[in-house]
C-alpha positions as CSV (number, residue, x, y, z in Angstrom):
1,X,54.2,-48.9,-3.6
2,X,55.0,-48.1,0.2
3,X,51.7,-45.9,0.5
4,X,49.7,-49.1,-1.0
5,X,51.3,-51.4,1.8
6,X,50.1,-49.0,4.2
7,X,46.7,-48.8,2.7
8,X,46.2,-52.7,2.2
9,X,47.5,-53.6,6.6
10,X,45.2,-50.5,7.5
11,X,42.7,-52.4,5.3
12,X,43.6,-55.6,7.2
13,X,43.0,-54.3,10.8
14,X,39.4,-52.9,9.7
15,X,38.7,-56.0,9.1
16,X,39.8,-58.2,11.6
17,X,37.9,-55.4,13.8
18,X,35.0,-55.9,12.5
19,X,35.1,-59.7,12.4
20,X,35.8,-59.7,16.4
21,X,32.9,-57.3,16.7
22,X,30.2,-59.2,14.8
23,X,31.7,-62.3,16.8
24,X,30.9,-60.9,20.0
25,X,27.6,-59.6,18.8
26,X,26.5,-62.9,17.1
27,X,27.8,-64.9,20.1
28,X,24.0,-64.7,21.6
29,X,23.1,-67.3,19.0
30,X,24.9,-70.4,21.0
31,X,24.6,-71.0,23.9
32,X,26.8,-74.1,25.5
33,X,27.0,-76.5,22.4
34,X,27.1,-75.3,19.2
35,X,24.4,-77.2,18.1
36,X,22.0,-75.9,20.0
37,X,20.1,-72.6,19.0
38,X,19.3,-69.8,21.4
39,X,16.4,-67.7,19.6
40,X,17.5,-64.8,22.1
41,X,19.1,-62.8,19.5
42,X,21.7,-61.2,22.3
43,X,25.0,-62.2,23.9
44,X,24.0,-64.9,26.6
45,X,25.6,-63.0,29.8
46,X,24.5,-61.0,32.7
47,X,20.8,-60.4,32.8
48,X,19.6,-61.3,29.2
49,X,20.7,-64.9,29.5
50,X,17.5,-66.2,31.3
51,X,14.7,-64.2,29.1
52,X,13.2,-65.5,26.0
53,X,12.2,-63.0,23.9
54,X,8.4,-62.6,22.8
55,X,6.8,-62.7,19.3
56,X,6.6,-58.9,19.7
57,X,10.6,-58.6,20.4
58,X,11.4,-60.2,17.7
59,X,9.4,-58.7,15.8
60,X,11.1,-55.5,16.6
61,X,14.4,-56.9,15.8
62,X,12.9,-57.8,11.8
63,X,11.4,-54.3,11.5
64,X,14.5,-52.1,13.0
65,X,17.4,-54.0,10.9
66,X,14.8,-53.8,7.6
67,X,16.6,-51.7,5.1
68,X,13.4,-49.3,4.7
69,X,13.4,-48.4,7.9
70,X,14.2,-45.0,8.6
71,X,12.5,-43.8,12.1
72,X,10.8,-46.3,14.3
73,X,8.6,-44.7,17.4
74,X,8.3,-47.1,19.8
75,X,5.9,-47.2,22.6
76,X,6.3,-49.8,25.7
77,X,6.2,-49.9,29.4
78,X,8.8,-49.9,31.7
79,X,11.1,-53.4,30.9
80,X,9.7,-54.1,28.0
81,X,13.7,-54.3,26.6
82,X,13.4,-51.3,24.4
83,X,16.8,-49.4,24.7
84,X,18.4,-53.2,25.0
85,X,17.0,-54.1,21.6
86,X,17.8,-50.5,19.7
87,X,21.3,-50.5,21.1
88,X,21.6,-54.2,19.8
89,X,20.5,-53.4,16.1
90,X,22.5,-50.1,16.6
91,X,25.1,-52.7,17.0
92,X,24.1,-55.1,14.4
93,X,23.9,-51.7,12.2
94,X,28.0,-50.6,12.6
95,X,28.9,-53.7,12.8
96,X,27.4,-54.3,8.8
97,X,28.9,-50.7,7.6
98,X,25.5,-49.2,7.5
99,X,26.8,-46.5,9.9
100,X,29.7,-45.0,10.7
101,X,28.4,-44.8,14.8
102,X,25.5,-44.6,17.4
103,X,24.4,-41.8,19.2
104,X,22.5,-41.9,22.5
105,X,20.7,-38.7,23.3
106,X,18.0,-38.3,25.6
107,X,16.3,-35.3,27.8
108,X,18.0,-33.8,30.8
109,X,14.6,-33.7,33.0
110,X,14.7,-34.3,36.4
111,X,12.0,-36.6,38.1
112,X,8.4,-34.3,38.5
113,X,8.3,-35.4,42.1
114,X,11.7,-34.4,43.4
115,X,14.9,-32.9,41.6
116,X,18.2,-34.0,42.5
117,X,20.0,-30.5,42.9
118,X,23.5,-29.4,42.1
119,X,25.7,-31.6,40.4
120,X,29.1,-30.9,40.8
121,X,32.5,-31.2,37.9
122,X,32.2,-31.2,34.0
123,X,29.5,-30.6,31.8
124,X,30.3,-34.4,31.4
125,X,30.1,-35.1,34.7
126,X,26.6,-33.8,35.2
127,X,25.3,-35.4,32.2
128,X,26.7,-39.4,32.8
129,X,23.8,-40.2,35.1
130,X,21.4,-39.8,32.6
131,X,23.7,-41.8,30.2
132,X,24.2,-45.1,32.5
133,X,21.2,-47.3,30.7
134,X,23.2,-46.8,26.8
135,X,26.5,-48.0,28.8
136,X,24.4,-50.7,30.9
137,X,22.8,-52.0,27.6
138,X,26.5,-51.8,25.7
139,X,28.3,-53.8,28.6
140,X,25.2,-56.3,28.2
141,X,26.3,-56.9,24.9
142,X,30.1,-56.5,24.2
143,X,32.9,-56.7,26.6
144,X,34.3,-53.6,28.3
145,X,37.3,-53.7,25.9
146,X,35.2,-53.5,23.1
147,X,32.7,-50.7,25.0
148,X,36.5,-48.4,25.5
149,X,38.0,-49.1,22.1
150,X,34.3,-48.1,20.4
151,X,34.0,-45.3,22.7
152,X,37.9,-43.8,22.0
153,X,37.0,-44.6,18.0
154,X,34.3,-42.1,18.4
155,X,31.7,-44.8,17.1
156,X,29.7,-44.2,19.9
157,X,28.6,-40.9,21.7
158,X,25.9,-39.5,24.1
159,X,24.7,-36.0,24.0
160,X,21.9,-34.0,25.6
161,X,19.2,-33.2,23.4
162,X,19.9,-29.5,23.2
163,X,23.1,-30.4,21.7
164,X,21.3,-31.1,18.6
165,X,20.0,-28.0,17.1
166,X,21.8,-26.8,14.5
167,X,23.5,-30.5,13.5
168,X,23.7,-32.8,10.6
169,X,24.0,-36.4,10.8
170,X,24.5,-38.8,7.9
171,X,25.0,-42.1,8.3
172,X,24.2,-42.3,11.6
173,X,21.9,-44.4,14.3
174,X,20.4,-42.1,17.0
175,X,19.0,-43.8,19.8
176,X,16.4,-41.1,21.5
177,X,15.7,-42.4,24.9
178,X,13.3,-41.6,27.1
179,X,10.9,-39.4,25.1
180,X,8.1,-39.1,27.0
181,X,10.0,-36.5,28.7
182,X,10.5,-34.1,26.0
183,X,8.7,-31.7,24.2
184,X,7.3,-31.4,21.0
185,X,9.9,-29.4,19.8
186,X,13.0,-31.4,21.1
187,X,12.0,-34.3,19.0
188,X,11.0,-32.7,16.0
189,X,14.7,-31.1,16.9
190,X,16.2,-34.8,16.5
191,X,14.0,-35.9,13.4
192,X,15.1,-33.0,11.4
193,X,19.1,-34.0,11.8
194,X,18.8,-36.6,10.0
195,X,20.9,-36.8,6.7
196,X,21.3,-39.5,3.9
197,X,22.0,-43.4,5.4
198,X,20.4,-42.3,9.0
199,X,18.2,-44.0,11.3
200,X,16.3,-42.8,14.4
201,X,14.7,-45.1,17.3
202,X,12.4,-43.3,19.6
203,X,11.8,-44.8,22.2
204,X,8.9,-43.7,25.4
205,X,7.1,-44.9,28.0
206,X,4.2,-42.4,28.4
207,X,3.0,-43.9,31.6
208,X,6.5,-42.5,33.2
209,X,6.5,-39.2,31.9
210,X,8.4,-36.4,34.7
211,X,6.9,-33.6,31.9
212,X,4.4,-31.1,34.1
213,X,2.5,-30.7,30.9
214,X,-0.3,-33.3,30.9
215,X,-0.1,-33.5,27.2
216,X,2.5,-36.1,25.7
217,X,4.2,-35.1,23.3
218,X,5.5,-38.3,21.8
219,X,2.1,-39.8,22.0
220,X,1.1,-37.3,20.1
221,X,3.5,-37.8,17.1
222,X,3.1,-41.9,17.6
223,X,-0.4,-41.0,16.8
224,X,0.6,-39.0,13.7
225,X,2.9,-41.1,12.4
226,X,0.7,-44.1,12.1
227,X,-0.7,-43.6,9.2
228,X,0.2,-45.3,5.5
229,X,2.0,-42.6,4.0
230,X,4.5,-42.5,6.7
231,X,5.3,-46.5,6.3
232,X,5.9,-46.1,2.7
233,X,8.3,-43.5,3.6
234,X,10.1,-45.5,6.5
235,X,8.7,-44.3,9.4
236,X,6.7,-47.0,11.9
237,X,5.2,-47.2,14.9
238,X,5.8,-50.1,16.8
239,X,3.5,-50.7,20.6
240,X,4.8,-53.2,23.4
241,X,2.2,-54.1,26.0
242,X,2.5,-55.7,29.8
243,X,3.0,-59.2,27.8
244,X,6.4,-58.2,26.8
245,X,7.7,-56.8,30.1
246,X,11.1,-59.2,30.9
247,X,12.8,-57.6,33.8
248,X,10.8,-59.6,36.2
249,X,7.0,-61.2,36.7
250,X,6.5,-58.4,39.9
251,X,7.5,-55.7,37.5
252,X,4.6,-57.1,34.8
253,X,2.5,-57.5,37.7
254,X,2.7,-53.8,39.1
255,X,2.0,-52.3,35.9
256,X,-1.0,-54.0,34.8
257,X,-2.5,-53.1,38.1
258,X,-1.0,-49.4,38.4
259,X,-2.7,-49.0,34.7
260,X,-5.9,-48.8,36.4
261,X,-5.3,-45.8,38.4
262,X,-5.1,-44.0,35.1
């Protein structure tokens, strides 16, 4: 009897967890009165409270929280909200039971122009600059309670990309940032961890690649992927363009133009 008391509270406090999550998640659909609907599908704070989101965006949102989906490439310029929207569904995604956490894994590549040097401390150290724009998007999103208790949970982790080889995950939404700067091999590295319950979001901008090769690897496999066979097995390709760029009208404006020196 004492061992079922323990197992019904324990019961009680996974709930009530997940209730205050989904709360602060779901909070991005009011906004002031509680009659009035915000179609911004995000808490309204910070930055994201002034940006409607396009027909693309939304889009997005449908096709990453669809229960076929399995890998979604997706291809956008620079603000086009792509690591904001894949962290929220990641999110949406633990938040429903459908995984047990998120993983945020990108490249350690240096800009092509000019390297940063030695970084001093921890292996952790050195690698928390290139994981500042997962904890931007998550302190977008939830409080920074909720960021720490997630984080000490072990619901939430970032790794570098050669951490994977030789991994299993099940269960599990990887978020695979940046892309453009890794090689062939590196992603197929990523796509082949992938166990039962799993689901990946790519995510590149090939015009900012810092790769010396001029071949892109992740265009590459967007291009392969696109194909019918690969939908019916849960893998899309999804393309922003300049129209969907929400970090600000100069940024939509500069890379129209800067397109043409391509």
């Amino acid at each position: 009897m004492v061992n079922k008391r323990k197992r019904s509270r324990r019961s009680q406090r996974e709930e009530l967890s997940a209730k205050e999550l989904d709360s602060e998640i779901t909070e991005s659909i009011k906004t002031g009165d509680s009659s009035d609907f915000n179609p911004n599908p995000m808490k309204t704070i910070l930055r994201v409270k002034e940006f409607p989101w396009t027909l693309k965006q939304k889009e997005f949102l449908k096709i990453a929280l669809d229960d076929s989906t399995r890998v979604m490439f997706v291809n956008g310029p620079a603000g086009t909200a792509k690591t904001l929207l894949s962290v929220y569904c990641a999110l949406k995604l633990l938040n429903m039971k459908s995984i047990s956490d998120v993983m945020y894994i990108r490249s350690a590549v240096e800009s092509s122009d000019r390297g940063i040097g030695f970084l001093p401390g921890s292996a952790e150290d050195k690698l928390k600059f290139y994981n500042l724009p997962f904890i931007d998007k998550l302190q977008e999103l939830l409080t920074e309670k909720r960021v720490e208790k997630l984080e000490r949970e072990g619901r939430i982790g970032m790794f570098p990309v050669n951490f994977a080889r030789g991994m299993s995950w099940s269960a599990k939404c990887i978020i695979f940032d940046e892309a453009q700067n890794s090689s062939a091999k590196e992603i197929t590295t990523v796509l082949t961890r992938m166990g039962k319950h799993s689901r990946c979001f790519i995510l590149a901008d090939p015009m900012q690649s810092d790769l010396h090769s001029k071949d892109c690897a992740f265009e590459n496999m967007f291009n392969l992927f696109s194909d019918e066979e690969s939908q019916e097995m849960g893998i899309r390709t999804f393309k922003f363009d300049e129209e969907d760029i929400m970090r600000s009208e100069i940024v939509k404006y500069l890379i129209k133009k800067l397109k043409k020196l391509e």
